[in-house]
C-alpha positions as a printed NumPy array, in Angstrom:
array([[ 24.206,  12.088,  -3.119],
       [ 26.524,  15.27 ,  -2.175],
       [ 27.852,  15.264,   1.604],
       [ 25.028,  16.93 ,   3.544],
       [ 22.366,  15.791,   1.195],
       [ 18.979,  14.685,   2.514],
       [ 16.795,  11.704,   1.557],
       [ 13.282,  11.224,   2.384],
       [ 11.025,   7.842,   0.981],
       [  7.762,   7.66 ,   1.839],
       [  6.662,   3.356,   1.86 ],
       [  3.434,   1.612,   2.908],
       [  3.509,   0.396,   6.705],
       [  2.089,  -3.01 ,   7.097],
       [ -0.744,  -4.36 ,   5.049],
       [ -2.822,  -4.195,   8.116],
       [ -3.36 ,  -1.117,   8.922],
       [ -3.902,  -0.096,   5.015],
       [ -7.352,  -1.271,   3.814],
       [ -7.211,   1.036,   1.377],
       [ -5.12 ,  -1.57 ,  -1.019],
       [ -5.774,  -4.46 ,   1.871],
       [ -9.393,  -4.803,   1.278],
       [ -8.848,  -5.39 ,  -2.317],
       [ -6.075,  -7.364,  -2.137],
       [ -7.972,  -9.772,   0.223],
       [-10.905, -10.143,  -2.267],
       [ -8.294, -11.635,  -4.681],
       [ -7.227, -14.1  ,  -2.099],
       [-10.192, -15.943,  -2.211],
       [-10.565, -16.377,  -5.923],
       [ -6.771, -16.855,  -7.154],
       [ -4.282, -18.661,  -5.018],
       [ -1.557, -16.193,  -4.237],
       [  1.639, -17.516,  -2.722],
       [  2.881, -15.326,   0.343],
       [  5.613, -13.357,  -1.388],
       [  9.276, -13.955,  -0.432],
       [ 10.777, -11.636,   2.263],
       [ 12.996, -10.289,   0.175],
       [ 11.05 ,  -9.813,  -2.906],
       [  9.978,  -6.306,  -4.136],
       [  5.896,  -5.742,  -3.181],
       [  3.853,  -3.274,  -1.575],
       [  4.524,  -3.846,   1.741],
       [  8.655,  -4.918,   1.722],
       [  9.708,  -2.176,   3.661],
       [  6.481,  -1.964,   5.939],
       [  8.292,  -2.608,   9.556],
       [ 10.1  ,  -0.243,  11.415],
       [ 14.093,  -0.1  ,  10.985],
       [ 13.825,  -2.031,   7.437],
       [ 13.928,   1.214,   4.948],
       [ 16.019,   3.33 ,   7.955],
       [ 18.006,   0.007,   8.519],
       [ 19.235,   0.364,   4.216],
       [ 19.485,   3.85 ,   4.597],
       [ 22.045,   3.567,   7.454],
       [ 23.812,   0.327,   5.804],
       [ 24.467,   2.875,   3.034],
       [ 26.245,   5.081,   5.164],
       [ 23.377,   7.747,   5.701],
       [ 22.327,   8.933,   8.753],
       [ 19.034,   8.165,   9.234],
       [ 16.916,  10.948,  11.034],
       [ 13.342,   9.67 ,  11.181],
       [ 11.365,   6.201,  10.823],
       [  7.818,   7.259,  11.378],
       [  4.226,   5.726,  10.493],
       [  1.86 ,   8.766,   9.421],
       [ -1.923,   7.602,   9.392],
       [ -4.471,   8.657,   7.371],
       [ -7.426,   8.263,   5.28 ],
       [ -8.027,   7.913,   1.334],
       [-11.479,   9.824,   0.748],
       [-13.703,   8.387,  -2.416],
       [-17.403,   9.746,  -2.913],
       [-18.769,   6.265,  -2.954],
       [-17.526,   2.587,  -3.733],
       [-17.342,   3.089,  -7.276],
       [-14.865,   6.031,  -7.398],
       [-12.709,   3.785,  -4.436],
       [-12.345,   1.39 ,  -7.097],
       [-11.778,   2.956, -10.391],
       [ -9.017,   5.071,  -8.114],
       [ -7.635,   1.278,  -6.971],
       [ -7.54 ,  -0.07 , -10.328],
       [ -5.735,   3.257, -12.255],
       [ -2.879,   3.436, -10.02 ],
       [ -2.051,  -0.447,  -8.69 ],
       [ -0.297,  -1.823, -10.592],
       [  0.283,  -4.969,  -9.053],
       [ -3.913,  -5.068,  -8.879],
       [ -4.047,  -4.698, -13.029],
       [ -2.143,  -7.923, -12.918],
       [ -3.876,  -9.856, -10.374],
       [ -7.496,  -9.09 , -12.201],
       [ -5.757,  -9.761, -15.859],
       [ -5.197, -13.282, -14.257],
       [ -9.233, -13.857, -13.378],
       [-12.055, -14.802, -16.102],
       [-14.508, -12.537, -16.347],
       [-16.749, -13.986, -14.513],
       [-14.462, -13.597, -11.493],
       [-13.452,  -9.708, -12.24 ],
       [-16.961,  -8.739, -12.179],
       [-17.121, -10.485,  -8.309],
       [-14.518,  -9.695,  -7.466],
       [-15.084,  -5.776,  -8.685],
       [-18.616,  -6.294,  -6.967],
       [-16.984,  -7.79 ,  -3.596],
       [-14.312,  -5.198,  -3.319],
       [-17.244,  -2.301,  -3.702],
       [-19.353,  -4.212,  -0.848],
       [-15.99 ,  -4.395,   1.488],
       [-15.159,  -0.823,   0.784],
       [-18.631,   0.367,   1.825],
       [-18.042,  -0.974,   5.413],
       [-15.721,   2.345,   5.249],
       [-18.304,   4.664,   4.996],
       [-18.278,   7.84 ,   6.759],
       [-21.031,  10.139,   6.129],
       [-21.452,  11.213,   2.299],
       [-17.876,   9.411,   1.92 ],
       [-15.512,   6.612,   1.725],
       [-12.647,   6.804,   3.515],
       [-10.252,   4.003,   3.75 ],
       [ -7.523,   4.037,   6.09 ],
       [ -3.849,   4.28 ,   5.18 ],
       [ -0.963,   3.961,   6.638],
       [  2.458,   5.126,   5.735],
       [  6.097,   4.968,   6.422],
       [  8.192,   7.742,   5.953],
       [ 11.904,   7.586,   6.544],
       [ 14.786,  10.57 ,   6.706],
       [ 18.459,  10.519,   6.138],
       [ 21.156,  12.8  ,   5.256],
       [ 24.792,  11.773,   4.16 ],
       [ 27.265,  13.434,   6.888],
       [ 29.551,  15.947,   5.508]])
């Protein structure tokens, strides 16, 4: 990075406050055992508290200029879109379901439709999300 240079990361914040991958996630749980994954693993949540992603940045000799949490919500048109969207783009979810029979990805696709429809606003789904976004620039 060139003196003066900016970084900005955008992370998940903690896996409670994101039932958008949370809910699925949690469906898993109950049909796989999943050991708790090491604190200083890579995963989806690693960098979820406050300071940790700011706290590298600043370790690296950046000065870090913002550690916020931005809520939000993930809009789907119904339970079925929520989880063709889920299983396209997480990654670490493909795995997780190549691990069940298929007996237990068609619960666990059925569960995590049910769960997601407790999110229902109106004519849509909308699953809360929250996420971390950190700022640094390298000092002149």
């Amino acid at each position: 990075m060139k003196p003066g240079g900016y970084l900005a990361a955008a992370v998940w914040s903690a896996a409670e406050k994101n039932p958008y991958l949370r809910t699925a996630m949690d469906v898993v749980k109950t049909l796989i055992e999943l050991p708790p994954p090491s604190p200083d693993q890579p995963g989806l949540f690693r960098l979820a508290k406050a300071g940790d992603l700011s706290g590298m940045v600043t370790r690296a000799g950046l000065q870090a200029l913002a550690d916020d949490e931005v809520m939000g919500y993930s809009p789907f048109d119904s339970e079925d879109e929520y989880f063709t969207s889920l299983m396209e783009i997480a990654a670490p979810l493909q795995g997780l379901f190549a691990k069940l029979s298929t007996a237990q990805r068609q619960d666990a696709e059925r569960e995590i439709k049910r769960a997601a429809g407790q999110f229902r606003r109106g004519s849509e789904v909308a699953l809360p999300m929250a996420i971390r976004v950190v700022a640094a620039r390298k000092p002149e």
